[in-house]
C-alpha positions in Angstrom: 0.0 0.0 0.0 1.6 3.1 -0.6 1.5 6.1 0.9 0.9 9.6 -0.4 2.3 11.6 2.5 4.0 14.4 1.3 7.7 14.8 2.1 10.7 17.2 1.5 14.2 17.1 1.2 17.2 19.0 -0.1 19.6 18.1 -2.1 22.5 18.0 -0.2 21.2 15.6 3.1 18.6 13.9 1.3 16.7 11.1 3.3 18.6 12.2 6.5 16.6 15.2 6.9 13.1 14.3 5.2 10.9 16.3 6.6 7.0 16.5 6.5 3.9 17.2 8.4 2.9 15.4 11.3 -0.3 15.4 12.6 -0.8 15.2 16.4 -4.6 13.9 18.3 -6.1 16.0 21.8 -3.9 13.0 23.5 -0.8 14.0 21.9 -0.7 10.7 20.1 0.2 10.1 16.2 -2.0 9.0 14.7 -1.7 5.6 12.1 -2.5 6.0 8.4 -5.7 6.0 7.4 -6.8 3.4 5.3 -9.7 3.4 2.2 -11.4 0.8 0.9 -11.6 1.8 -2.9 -13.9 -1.3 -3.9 -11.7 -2.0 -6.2 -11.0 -5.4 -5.3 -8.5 -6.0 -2.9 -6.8 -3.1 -3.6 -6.4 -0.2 -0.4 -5.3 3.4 -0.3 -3.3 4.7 2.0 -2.7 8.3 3.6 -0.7 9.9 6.3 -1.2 13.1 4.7 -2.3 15.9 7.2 -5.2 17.0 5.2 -7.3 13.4 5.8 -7.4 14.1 9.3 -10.4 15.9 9.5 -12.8 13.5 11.5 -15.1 13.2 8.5 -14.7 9.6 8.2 -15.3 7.6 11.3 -12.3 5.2 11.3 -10.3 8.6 10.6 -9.3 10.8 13.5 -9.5 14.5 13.5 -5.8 16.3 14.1 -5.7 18.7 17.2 -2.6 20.3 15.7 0.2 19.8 13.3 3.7 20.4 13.5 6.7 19.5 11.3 8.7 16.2 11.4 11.7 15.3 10.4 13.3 11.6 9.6 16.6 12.3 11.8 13.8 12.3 14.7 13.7 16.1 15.4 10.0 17.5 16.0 9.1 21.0 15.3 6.7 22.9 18.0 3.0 22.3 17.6 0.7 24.5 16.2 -3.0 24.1 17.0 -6.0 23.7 14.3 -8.9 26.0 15.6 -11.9 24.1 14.0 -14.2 26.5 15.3 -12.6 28.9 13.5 -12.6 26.9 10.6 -16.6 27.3 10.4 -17.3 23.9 8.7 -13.9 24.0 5.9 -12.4 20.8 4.6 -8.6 20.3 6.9 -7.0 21.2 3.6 -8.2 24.6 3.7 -8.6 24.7 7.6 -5.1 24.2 8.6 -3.1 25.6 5.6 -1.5 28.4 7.8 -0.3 25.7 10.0 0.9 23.2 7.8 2.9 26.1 6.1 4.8 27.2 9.2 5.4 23.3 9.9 7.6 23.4 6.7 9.2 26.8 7.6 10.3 25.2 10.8 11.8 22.2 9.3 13.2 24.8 6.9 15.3 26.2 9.8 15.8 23.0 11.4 17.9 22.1 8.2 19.2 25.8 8.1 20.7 24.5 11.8 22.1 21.0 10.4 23.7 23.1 7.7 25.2 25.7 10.2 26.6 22.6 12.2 28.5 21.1 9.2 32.1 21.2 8.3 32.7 24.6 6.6 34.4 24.8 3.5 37.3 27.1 2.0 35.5 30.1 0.5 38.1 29.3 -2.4 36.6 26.1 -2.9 32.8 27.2 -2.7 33.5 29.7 -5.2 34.8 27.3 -7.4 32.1 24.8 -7.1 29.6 27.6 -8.0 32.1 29.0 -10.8 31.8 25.1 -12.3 28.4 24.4 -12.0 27.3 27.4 -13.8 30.2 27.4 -16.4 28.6 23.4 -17.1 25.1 24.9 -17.2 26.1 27.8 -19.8 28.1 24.4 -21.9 25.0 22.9 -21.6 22.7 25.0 -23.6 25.5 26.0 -26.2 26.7 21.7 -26.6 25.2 19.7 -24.4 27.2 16.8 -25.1 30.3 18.7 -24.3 28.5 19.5 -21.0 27.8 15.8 -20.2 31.5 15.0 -20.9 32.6 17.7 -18.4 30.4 16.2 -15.8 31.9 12.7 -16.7 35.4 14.2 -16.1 34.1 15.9 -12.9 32.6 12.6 -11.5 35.8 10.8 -12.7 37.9 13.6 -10.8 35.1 13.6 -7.7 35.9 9.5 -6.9 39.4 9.9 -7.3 39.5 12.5 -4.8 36.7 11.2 -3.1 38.6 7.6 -2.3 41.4 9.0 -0.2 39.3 12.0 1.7 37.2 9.1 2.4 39.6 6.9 3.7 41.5 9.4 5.2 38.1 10.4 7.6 37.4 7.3 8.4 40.7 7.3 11.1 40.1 10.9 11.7 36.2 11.0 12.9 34.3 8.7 15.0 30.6 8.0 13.2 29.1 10.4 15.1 31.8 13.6 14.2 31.4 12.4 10.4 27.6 12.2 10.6 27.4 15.8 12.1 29.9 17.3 9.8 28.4 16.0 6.9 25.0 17.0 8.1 24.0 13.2 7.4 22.8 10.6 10.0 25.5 7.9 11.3 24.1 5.2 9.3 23.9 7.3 6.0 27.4 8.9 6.7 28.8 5.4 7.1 27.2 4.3 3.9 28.7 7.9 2.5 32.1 7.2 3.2 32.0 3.2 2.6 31.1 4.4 -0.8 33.6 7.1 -1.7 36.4 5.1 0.6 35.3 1.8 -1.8 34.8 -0.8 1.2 32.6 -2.5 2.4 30.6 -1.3 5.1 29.5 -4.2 6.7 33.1 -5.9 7.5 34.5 -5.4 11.1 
């Protein structure tokens, strides 16, 4: 059964960081995902999305409030629905305000992860950007010249990649690498198994 809860992530931490809103009952409890029979045989659809938490379906539960969420396991502060305010609106359009400032605190939550990684060289962030948009002007004069430079670039990125790799695996414990990295410990041991080019799973 999937599940059509909508998520977000950036580009640079990915599923560490995947944020999304959560919905929270008068108990404080989390609610499961609700589940709709769509008499199509034995197929089931399922939703964790905020807006089916109206109470308009008995099985379903209406949200008290919302608040944002984040895979890592960090939890944004709540903020109520009003449903007398709402004056009879679906949750969609009752709680839209709230479910917006869920992703503007997740927004800052990854602002905070960023702030807390490694910093790089200015020299080096300036020639990162000065590549990535010379590539992008290649690629709308010759595009195949463009995909060659970004062959040559991933080419140039394991090379370089293997030994920093290596190299940070004696420096940093899991838990410095995850945090400079912005990643979680699992993902920035699978991160650095991958540039370093072992495996992971060996003692």
């Amino acid at each position: 059964m999937a599940d059509d809860r909508e998520t977000w992530t950036t580009e640079e931490f990915g599923t560490s960081h995947e944020g999304w809103v959560g919905v929270l009952l008068d108990d404080g409890i989390v609610p499961q995902p609700a589940v709709f029979d769509t008499g199509s045989g034995p197929d089931v659809h399922r939703s964790s999305h905020w807006s089916v938490y109206d109470g308009h379906f008995a099985h379903v539960p209406r949200a008290a409030a919302l608040r944002g969420v984040c895979s890592c396991g960090w939890a944004g502060p709540e903020h109520p629905v009003d449903w007398e305010a709402a004056d009879g609106q679906d949750m969609e359009d009752a709680a839209a305000d709230q479910a917006e400032a869920c992703c503007d605190d997740w927004d800052g939550h990854t602002a905070a992860v960023e702030a807390a990684t490694i910093p790089l060289p200015e020299t080096v962030t300036a020639l990162l950007e000065q590549l990535e948009a010379e590539i992008g002007k290649l690629g709308t004069s010759s595009p195949l010249a463009a995909v060659r430079a970004v062959r040559r670039l991933e080419a140039a990125g394991r090379q370089a990649g293997y030994w920093a790799a290596r190299c940070a695996q004696h420096d940093a414990t899991p838990r410095q690498a995850a945090t400079a990295l912005g990643l979680t410990e699992g993902a920035a041991r699978r991160e650095l198994a991958r540039l370093g080019r072992w495996n992971r799973y060996q003692a």
